[in-house]
C-alpha positions in Angstrom: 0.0 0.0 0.0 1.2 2.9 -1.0 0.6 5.2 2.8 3.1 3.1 4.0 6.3 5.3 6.7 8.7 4.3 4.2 6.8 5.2 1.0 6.4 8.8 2.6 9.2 9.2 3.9 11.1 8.6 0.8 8.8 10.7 -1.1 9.5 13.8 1.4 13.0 13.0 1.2 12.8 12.9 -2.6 11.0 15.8 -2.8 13.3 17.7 -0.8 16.6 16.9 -2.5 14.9 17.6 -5.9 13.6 21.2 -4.4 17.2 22.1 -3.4 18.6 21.0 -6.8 16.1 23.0 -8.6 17.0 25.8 -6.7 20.3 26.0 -7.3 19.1 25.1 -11.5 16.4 28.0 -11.1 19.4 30.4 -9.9 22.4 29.6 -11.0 22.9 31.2 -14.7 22.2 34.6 -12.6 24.1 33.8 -9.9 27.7 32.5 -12.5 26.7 35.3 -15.0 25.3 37.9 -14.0 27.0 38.3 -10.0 30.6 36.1 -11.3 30.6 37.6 -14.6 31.3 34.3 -16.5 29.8 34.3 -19.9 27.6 31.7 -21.3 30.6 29.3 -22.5 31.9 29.6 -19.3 28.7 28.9 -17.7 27.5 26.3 -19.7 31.3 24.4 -18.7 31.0 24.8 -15.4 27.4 23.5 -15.9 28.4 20.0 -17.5 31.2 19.4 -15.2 28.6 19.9 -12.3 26.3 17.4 -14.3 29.6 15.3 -14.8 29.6 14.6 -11.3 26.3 13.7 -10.8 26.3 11.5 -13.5 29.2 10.1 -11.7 27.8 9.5 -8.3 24.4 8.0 -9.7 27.1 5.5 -11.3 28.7 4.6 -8.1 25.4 4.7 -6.0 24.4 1.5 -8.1 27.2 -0.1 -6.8 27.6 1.2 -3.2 24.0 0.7 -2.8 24.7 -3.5 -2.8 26.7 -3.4 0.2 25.1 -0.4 2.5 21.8 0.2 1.9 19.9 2.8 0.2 18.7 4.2 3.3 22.5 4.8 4.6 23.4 6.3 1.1 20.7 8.5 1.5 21.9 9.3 5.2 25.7 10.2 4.0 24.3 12.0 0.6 22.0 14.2 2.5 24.5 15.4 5.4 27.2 15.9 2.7 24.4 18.1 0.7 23.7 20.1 4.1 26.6 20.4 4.8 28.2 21.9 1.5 25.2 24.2 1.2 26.0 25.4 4.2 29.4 26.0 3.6 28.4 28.0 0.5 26.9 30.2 2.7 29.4 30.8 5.0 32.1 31.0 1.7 29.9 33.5 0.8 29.7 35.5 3.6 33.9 35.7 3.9 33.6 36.6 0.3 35.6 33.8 -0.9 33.9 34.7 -4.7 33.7 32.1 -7.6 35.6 29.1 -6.1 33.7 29.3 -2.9 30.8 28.6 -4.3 31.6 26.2 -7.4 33.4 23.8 -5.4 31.3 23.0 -2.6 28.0 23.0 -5.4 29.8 20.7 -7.1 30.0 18.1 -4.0 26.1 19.4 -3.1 25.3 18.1 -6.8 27.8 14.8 -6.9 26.0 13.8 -3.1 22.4 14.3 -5.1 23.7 11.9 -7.2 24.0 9.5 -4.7 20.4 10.3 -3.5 18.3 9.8 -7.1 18.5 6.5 -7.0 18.6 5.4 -3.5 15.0 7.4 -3.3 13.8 5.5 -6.4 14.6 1.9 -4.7 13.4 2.5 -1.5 9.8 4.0 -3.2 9.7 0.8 -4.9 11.0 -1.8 -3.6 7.4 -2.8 -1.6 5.4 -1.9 -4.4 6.0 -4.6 -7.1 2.5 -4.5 -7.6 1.9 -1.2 -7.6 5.3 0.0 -9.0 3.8 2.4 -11.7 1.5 4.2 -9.4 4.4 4.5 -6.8 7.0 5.7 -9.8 4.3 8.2 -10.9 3.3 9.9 -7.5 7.4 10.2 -6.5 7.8 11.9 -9.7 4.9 14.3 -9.0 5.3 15.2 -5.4 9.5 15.7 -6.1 8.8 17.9 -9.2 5.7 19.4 -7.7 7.5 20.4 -4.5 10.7 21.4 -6.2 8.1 23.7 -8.9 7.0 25.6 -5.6 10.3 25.8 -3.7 12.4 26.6 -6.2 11.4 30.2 -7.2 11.9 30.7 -3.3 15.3 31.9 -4.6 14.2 34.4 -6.7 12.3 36.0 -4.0 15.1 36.5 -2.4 17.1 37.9 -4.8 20.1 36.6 -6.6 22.7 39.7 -5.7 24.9 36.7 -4.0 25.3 33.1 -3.5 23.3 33.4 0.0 19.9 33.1 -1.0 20.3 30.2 -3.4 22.4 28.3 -0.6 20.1 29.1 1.8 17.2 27.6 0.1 19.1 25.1 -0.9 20.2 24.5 3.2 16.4 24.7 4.2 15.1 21.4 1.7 18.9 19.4 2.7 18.0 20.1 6.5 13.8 19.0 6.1 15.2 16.0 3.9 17.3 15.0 6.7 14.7 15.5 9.1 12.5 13.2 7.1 14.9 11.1 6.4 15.4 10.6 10.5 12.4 11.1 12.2 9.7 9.1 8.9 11.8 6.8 7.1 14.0 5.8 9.8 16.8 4.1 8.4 17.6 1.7 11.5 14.1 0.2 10.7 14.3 -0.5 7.1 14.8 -4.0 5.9 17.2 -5.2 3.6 16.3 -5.2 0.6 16.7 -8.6 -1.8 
């Protein structure tokens, strides 16, 4: 049934790791153009080395997954995400410019990597019979969610990295929250 802990859980957990990625997608050609000056080559390199390392981690995840757990990649993922996003923040705030912000996105992106997939197989993996319906409402609820979040960001204006690591903060943190107080990893079974 799909009202199962786990199911929502995962779903809120989804939801908030794809809210935080959009927000960084919804502000970061302002943010790299417009406040670091890079032009749209630029931008559009340091967008595919960013995608290069999510590709990356989804890669890995498939094998990682075997020997940990979805539930414990998820754990890692999602403290490496807050984490960085804070940091982004804080780089921000010491005005460490361009590099204080690309390289800690780029681990926030690789560790959502990790997540996408993890999320997937715990949504499914109890609803065999009912995988499309569980496949279709996880897509919903994490693009729905991360459609509403996202243009938080813009809101709060994109003069600095701040606002879009700040959102970006906020989903990791609720994700983790989720993640620890719903899903509980400690009580998920192994999956076969």
């Amino acid at each position: 049934m799909l009202t199962d802990r786990i199911f929502i859980g995962v779903l809120l957990v989804g939801g908030m790791n794809f809210s935080g990625l959009f927000s960084y997608l919804s502000a970061s050609p302002f943010l790299f153009q417009d406040v670091y000056g890079l032009d749209p080559q630029q931008y559009g390199l340091l967008f595919a080395v960013n995608s290069l390392g999510i590709v990356a981690a989804v890669q890995i995840s498939a094998r990682v997954v075997r020997r940990i757990g979805p539930q414990w990649v998820i754990a890692y993922s999602t403290a490496s995400m807050l984490l960085m996003s804070l940091l982004i923040v804080l780089f921000d705030q010491l005005e460490f410019g361009f590099w204080g912000t690309a390289v800690p996105l780029w681990f926030y992106i690789m560790s959502a990597g990790f997540t996408f997939p993890c999320v997937q197989v715990l949504a499914l993996a109890n609803h065999g019979a009912q995988a499309g319906t569980a496949a279709s409402l996880l897509g919903a609820v994490t693009f729905g969610l991360a459609g509403v979040i996202s243009p938080i960001v813009g809101v709060l204006g994109i003069g600095s990295a701040t606002p879009m690591a700040s959102v970006m903060a906020a989903c990791i943190a609720l994700g983790v929250i989720f993640l620890w107080t719903i899903v509980r990893p400690r009580t998920v079974p192994a999956l076969q």
